[in-house]
C-alpha positions in Angstrom: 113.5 64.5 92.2 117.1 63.3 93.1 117.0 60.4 91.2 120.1 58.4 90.2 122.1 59.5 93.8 123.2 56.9 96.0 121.1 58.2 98.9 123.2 56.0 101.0 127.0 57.4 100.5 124.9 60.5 100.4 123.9 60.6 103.4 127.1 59.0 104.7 129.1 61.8 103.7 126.6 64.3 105.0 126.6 62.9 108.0 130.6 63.0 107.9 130.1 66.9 107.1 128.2 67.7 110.0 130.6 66.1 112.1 133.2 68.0 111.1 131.1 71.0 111.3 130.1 70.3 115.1 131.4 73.2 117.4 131.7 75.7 115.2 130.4 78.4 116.7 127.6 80.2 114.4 127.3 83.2 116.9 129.3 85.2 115.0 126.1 86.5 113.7 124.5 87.2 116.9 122.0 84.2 116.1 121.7 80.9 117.7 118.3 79.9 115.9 118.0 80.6 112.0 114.1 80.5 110.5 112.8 83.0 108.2 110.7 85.4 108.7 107.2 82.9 109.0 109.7 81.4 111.7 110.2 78.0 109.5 113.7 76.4 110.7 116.4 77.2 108.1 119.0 74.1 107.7 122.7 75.0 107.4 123.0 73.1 104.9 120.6 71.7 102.2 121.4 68.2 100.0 119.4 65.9 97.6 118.3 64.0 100.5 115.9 67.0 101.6 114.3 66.7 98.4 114.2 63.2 97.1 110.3 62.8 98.0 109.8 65.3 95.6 108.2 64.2 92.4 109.3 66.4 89.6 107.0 66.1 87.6 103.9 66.4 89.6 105.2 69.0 91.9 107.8 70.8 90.2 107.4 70.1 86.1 108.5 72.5 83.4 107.2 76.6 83.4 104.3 77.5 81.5 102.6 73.5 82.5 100.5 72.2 85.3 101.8 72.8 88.4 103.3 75.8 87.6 105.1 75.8 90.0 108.1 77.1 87.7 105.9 79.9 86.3 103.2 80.5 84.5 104.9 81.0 80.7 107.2 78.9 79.2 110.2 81.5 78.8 108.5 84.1 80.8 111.2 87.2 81.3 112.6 85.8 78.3 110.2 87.0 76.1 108.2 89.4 77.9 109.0 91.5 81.1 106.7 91.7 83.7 104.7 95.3 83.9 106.4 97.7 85.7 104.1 99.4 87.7 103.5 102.1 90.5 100.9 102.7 93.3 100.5 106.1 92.4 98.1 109.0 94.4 98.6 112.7 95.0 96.6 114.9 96.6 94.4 116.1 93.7 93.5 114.5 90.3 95.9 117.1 88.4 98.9 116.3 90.6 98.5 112.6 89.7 98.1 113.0 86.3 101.5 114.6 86.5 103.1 112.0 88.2 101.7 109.2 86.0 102.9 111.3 83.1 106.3 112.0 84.0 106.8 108.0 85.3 105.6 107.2 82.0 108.3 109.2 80.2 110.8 107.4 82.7 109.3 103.8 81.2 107.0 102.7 83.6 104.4 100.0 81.8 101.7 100.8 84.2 100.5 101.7 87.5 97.9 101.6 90.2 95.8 104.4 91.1 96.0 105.0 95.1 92.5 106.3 96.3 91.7 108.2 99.6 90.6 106.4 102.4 87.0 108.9 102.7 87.1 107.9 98.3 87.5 103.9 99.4 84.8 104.0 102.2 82.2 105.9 100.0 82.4 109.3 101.0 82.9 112.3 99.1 85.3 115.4 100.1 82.9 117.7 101.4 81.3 115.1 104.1 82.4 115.8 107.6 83.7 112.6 108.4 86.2 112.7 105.6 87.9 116.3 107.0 91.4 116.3 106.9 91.6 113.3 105.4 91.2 114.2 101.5 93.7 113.5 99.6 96.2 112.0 102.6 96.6 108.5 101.3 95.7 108.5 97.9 93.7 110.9 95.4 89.7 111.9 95.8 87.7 110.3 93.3 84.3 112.3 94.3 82.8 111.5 90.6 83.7 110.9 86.9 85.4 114.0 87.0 88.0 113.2 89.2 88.9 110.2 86.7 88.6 112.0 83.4 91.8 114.2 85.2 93.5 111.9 86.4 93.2 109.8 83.2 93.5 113.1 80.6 96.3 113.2 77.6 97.5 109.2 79.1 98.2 106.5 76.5 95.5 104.2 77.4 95.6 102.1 74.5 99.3 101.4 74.6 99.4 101.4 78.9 100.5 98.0 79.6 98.4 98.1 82.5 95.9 100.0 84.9 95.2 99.3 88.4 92.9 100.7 91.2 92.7 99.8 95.1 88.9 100.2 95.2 87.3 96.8 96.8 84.1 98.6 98.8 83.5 100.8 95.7 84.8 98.4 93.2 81.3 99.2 90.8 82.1 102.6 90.6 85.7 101.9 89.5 84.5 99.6 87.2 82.4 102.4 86.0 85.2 105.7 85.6 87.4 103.5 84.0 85.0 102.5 81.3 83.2 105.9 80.6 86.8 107.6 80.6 88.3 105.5 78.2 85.3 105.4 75.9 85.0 109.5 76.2 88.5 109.5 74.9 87.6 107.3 72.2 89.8 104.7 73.4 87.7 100.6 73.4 87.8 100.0 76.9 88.7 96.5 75.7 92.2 98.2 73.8 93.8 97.8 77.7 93.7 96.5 80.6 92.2 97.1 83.9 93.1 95.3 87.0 90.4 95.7 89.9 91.1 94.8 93.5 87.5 94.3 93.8 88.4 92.3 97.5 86.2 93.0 100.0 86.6 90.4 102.6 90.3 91.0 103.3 88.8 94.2 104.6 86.9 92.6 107.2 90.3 91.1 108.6 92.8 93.8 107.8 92.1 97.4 106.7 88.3 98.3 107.9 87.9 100.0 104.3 84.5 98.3 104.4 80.8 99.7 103.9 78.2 97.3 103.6 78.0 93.7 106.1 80.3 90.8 104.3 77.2 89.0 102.7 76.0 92.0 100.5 80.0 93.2 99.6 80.5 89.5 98.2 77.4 89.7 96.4 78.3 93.4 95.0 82.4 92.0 94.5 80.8 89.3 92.2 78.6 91.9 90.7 81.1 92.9 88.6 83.0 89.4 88.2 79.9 88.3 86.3 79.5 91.7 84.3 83.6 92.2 83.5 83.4 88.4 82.3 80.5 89.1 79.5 81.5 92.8 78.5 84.9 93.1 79.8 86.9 89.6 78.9 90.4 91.2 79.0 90.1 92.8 82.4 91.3 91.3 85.4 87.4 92.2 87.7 89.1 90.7 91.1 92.6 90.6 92.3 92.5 88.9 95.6 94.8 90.5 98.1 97.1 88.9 100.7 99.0 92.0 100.6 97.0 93.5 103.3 97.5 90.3 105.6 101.0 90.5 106.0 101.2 94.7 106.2 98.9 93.9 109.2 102.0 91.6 111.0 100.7 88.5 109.4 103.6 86.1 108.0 104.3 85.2 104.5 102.3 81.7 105.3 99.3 83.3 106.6 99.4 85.9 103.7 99.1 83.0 101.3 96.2 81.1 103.1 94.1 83.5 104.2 93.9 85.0 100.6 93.4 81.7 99.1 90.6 81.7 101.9 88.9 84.1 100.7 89.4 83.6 97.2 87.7 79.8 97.8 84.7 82.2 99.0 84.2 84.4 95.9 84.8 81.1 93.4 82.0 79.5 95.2 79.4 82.4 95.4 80.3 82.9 90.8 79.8 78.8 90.8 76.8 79.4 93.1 75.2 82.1 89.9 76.2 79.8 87.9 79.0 81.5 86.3 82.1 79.0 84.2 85.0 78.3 86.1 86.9 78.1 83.2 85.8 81.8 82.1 85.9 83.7 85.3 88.8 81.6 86.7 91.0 82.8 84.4 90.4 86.4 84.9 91.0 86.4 88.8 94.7 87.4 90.0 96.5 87.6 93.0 97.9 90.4 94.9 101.0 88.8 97.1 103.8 90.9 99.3 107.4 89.7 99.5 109.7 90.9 102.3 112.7 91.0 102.7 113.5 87.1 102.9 115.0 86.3 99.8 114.1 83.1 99.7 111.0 82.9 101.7 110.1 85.1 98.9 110.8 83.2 96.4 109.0 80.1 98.1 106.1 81.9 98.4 105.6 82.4 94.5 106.3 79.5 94.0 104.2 77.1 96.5 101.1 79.9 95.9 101.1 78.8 91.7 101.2 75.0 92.7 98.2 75.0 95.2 95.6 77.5 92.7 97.0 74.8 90.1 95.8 71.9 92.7 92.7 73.6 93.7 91.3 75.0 90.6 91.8 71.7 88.7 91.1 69.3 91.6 88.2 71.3 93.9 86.9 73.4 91.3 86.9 71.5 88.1 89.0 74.1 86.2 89.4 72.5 82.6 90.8 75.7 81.1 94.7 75.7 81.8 94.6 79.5 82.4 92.3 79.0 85.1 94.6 77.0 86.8 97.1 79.3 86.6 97.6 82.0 89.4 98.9 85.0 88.2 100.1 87.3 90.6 101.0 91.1 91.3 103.7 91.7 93.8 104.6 94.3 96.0 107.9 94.4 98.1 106.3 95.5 100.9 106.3 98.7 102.6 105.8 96.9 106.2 109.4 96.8 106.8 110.7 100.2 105.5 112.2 102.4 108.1 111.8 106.0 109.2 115.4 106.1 110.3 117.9 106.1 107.6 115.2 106.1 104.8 117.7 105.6 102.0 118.5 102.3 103.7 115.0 101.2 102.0 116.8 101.2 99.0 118.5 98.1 99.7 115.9 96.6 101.3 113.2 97.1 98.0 115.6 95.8 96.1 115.8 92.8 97.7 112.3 92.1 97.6 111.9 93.1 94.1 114.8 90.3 93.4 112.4 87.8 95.0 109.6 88.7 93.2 111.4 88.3 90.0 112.8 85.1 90.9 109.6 83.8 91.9 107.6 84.9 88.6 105.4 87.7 89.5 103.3 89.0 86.4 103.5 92.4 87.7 105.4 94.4 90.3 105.5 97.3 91.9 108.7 98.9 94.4 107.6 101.0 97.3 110.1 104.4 97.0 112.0 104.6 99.7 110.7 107.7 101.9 107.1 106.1 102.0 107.7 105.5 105.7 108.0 109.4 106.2 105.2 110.2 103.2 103.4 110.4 100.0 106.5 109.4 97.5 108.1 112.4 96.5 109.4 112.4 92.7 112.8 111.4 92.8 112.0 108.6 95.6 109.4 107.4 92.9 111.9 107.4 90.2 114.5 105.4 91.7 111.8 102.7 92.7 111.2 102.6 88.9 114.9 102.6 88.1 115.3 99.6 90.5 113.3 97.3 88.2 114.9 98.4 85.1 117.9 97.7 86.4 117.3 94.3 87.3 115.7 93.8 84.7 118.1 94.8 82.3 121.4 94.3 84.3 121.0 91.9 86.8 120.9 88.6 84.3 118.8 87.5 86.4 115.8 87.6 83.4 118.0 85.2 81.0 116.8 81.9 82.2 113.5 80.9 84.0 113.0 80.2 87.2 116.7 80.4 87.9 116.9 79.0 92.0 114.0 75.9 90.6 115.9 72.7 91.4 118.1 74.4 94.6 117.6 72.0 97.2 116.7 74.6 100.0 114.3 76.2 97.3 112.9 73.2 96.3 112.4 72.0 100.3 111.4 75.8 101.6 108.7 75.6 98.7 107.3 71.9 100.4 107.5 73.2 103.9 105.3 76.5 103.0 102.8 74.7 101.2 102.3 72.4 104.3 101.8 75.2 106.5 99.6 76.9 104.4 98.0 73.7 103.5 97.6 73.5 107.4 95.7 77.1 107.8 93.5 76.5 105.1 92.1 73.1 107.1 91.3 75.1 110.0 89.4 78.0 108.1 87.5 75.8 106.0 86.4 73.3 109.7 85.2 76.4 110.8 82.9 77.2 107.7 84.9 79.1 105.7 86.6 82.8 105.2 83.5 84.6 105.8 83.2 82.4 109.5 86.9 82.6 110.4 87.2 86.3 110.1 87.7 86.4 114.0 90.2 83.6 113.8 92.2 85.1 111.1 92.2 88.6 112.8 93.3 86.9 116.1 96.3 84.8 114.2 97.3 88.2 112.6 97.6 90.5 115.5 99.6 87.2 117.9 101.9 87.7 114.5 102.7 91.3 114.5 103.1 91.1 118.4 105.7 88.4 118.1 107.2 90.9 114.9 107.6 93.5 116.9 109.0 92.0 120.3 111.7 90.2 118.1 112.4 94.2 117.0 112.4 95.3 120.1 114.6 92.9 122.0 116.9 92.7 118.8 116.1 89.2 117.7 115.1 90.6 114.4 117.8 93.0 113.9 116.3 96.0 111.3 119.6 98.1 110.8 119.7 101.6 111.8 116.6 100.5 114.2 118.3 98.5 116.7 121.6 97.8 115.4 124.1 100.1 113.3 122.0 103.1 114.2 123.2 106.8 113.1 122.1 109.9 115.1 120.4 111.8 112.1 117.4 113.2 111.5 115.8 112.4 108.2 118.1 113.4 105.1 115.8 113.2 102.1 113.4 115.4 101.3 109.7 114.8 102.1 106.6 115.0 99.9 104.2 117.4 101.1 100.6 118.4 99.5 99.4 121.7 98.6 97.8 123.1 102.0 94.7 123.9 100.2 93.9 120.8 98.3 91.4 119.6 100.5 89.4 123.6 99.9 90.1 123.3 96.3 88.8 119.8 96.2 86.0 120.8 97.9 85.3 123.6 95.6 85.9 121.1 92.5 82.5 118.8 94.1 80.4 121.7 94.6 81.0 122.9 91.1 80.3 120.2 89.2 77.1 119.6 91.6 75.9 122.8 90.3 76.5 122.1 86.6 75.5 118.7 86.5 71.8 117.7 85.5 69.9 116.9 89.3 67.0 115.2 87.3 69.3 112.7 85.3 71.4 112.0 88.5 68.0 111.1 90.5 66.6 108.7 87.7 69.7 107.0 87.5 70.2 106.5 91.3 66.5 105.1 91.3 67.7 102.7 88.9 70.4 101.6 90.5 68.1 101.4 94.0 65.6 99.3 91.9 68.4 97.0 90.8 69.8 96.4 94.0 66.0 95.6 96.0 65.6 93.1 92.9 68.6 91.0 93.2 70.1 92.2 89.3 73.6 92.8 88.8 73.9 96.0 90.0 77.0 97.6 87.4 74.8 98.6 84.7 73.0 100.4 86.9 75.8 101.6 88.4 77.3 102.5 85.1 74.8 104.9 84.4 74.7 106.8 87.5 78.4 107.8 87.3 77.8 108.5 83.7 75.4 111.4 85.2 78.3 112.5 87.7 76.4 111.2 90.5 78.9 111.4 93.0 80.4 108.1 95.2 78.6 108.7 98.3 75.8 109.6 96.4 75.4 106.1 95.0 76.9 104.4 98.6 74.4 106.2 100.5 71.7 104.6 98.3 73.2 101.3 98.6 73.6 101.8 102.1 69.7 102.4 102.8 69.2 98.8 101.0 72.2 97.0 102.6 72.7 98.5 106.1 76.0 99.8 107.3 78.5 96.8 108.9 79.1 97.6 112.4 82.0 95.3 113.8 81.8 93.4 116.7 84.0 92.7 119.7 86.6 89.6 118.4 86.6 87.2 121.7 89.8 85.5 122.3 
């Protein structure tokens, strides 16, 4: 990559610099030991020598061409932006819809639906289990219902894009989305959709699981195969590493673990059957940055190269846009701070420079008071406002990938691949996502340990935490749901339960239970029972009486 340097007065007169560097003291920071946040050294100075191994062209190369390691289009903010978009879930259907409608008036290109955690583990509002938890996290998507309101009046056609955290109930997504948008009159295939639709991350990270692992994978590729043939523009999985590094995880672990599991859907599609080259370019990833610029930035970068290597090299990818890994990015919210919340102003605004630098496809800015609550509206606009900003005042969108070619960049971008690269070894000697679960759940929690010792004993330093604090109390206001929600919710299910045809809702849920005992793709099935208003547990609990109910075990050390 350095070609045409005399590597030898190079390194001459680095060697030179470092002398004369030598004593000075670099405690000045309160540091002695500089590594970023996956606790890879940091240099203090970087030089064509770190990266004259590097061959341009097979490693680096031009954006928009195999590696991609410089992006995935040729002038990418150049000639389109990437889609703005926010998680977005209040306590009731209605109160969403609001939200989505006034962000939309503020330019926002699209945005994620946030679900509640009873919705994402198959229950409705009225089960026991999900009592005082409707509505916390996310909105209640008991039925069709709860979609058509959320989705009323909303320019589907011209949305840039539509998201939705469902991975244990991804069917039934699939399913509202598509009968919504056709009940408006709207081709489902006018917009897009971007499923999460990963269910092994779950296993690792969040517990929003339902079924064991072998039956989720089969029910996640489910609707691969059926998006692929009915579907081609939506995006039917987006694997998420985002989950891996809210648990503690680093950056590097974040990066292998979901190409992990990403290696495990690819094979079970290849194992149907199914074209790499078809379903390969529908799959996205879902990757957090923090607040390491340039660890960030890395990240991006090294991810693109090794999907490249290991769609076209593994896999047998032919089909250029199935080697190319395009990714939806979320600064995360990990490392935003109850204390001094408007702090987390700065602090999203760094990741969401790295993102941008690195080439995400889509983005999406935590608001700053998410550490205290459900975003309240001016929080949520200011998160919005942040990407426009950079995006139209920064310059930072006039030339791609604007840091490719930095010799730290260029060297960060090596070293993270290598770890990664390392990780992945290990996962696949022990058979493979699905058989490391234990051994990725172990590496996590020794991670967030480590994160939160270096907190407490101010090695990390997290201002207004344990450095520059202010004796305040919070001063912003908080976002708080109507105390009745949960009753009127409630009400909402047993309403439509009393309207809706009992007879059409029990042939369709035999259907789907005679598609699931045969083997069949299960969506058209499932398709037709929420176009019936069968409800989400309703269709869970008949899964469940076919699949079991996983039960984890005890993770030895």
């Amino acid at each position: 990559m350095a070609e045409g340097i005399d590597h030898k007065e190079l390194s001459a007169a680095a060697e030179r610099w470092h002398q004369g560097v030598t004593g000075i003291s670099e405690s000045r920071q309160g540091r002695s030991d500089f590594r970023t946040l996956s606790n890879i050294p940091v240099k203090p100075l970087y030089t064509p020598l770190d990266v004259k191994d590097i061959d341009y062209l097979q490693e680096v190369g031009f954006p928009g061409e195999f590696p991609f390691a410089r992006g995935t289009d040729p002038l990418m903010y150049r000639s389109r932006l990437w889609t703005m978009g926010m998680y977005t879930g209040l306590s009731s259907a209605k109160d969403t819809n609001r939200r989505v409608r006034q962000l939309i008036d503020q330019g926002q290109t699209g945005f994620s639906l946030a679900m509640d955690l009873p919705t994402q583990l198959g229950f409705d509002s009225d089960h026991p289990l999900a009592k005082g938890e409707v509505g916390k996290c996310g909105t209640p998507f008991c039925s069709l219902e709860d979609m058509e309101t959320v989705l009323e009046g909303l320019p589907l056609a011209q949305m840039g894009q539509l998201r939705t955290t469902a991975n244990a109930i991804s069917g039934i997504a699939l399913a509202m989305f598509k009968i919504t948008a056709e009940k408006q009159g709207v081709d489902p295939a006018s917009f897009s959709v971007v499923l999460q639709n990963d269910i092994l991350k779950e296993y690792t990270v969040r517990g929003a699981y339902i079924f064991p692992p072998e039956p989720s994978v089969r029910l996640a590729v489910d609707v691969i195969e059926y998006a692929c043939k009915v579907l081609p523009d939506w995006v039917p999985i987006c694997v998420c590493g985002s989950h891996f590094l809210g648990a503690g995880g680093t950056a590097v672990q974040q990066t292998a673990f979901a190409l992990a599991d990403a290696m495990a859907y690819i094979q079970e599609c290849l194992r149907r059957g199914m074209d790499i080259d078809v379903f390969g370019s529908r799959m996205w990833l879902l990757i957090d940055v923090e607040g390491d610029l340039f660890e960030g930035v890395a990240n991006l970068r090294a991810l693109r190269r090794m999907w490249a290597k290991m769609m076209r090299d593994r896999f047998g990818a032919k089909n250029p846009a199935a080697c190319t890994a395009r990714m939806l990015t979320f600064p995360t919210g990990r490392f935003l701070t109850a204390a001094q919340p408007l702090n987390n102003v700065a602090r999203t605004t760094i990741s969401l420079l790295a993102a941008v630098l690195g080439g995400a496809q889509t983005i999406h800015v935590p608001s700053y008071d998410e550490a205290l609550g459900l975003p309240t509206e001016q929080a949520a606009r200011v998160a919005l406002a942040s990407q426009q900003i950079v995006a139209y005042e920064s310059g930072v969108t006039n030339t791609v990938d604007p840091l490719g070619g930095s010799y730290f960049v260029e060297s960060l971008t090596n070293e993270f691949e290598a770890r990664v690269v390392e990780y992945l070894s290990k996962i696949e000697a022990m058979g493979g996502a699905l058989a490391a679960i234990g051994y990725m759940k172990r590496e996590l929690a020794d991670a967030a340990y480590k994160r939160i010792r270096a907190i407490e004993s101010g090695d990390k330093v997290m201002v207004g935490v344990n450095r520059f604090k202010v004796d305040e109390g919070p001063n912003v206001p908080v976002f708080h749901a109507h105390p009745s929600s949960e009753e009127m919710q409630v009400e909402r299910l047993r309403q439509l339960k009393s309207k809706r045809s009992s007879r059409e809702v029990r042939l369709a849920l035999r259907e789907l239970a005679d598609a699931a005992k045969a083997g069949a793709n299960s969506v058209p099935a499932t398709i037709r029972a929420v176009s019936t208003y069968a409800t989400v547990q309703e269709i869970c609990d008949v899964l469940r009486d076919i699949f079991g109910v996983y039960s984890p075990g005890t993770v030895s050390s």
